[in-house]
N, C-alpha and C positions, 0 to 999 in steps of 0.2 A: 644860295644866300639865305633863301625862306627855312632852309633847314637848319643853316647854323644858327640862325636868331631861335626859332623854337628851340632849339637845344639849349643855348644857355637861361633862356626863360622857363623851360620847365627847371634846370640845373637849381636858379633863383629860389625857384618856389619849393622844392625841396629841401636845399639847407638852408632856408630862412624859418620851415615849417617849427623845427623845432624849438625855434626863438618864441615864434608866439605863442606855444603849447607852456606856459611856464605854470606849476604846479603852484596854488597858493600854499604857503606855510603856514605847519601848523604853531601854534604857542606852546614854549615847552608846557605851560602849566595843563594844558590838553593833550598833551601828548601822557605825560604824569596821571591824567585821570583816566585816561583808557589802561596807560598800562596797569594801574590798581582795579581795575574794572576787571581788564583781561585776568589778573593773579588771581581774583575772587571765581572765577571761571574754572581756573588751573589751565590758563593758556597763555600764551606770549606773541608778541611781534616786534620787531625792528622796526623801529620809529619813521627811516625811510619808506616803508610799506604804508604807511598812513595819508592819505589823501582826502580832502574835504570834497565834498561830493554833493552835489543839492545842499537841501538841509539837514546833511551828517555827515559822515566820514564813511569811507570804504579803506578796508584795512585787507591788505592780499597777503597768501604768506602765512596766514594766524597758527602757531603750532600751540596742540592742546593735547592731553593727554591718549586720548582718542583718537588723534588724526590730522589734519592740517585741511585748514578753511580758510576761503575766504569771506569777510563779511562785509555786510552796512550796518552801520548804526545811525540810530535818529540825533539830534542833536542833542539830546538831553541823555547821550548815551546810550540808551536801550539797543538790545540788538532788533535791528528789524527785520536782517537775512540770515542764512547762515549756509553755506554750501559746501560739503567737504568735496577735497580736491584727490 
């Protein structure tokens, strides 16, 4: 009996987990400045890829002429990481 209650209590807390992981969304108009940011680069990303992260954004994915990164940016834009993949 103790086992089937832990089963479906862990079962809970696994597909509920993904409910409360919900990604803030970005404004397109932010999404639009990164992507102008990234072209000034000579790089791109899929707006899916865009994530608010602290105080900036983390962008996975970033393909650039060079290679594919992923990055942080500060909220004023700026890159503050840059990691090729």
């Amino acid at each position: 009996m103790k086992i089937r209650f832990m089963t479906s209590v862990v079962l809970a807390v696994l597909l509920g987990a993904p409910l409360g992981l919900h990604a803030e969304e970005i404004a397109a108009d932010k999404q639009r400045a990164i992507a102008d940011m990234l072209a000034a680069m000579k790089c791109e990303v899929d707006p899916a890829n865009i994530e608010a992260g602290g105080e900036g954004y983390e962008l996975d994915d970033v393909f650039c002429r060079d290679g594919q990164y992923d990055m942080n940016l500060n909220a004023d834009l700026t890159v503050a990481d840059k990691r090729k993949e």
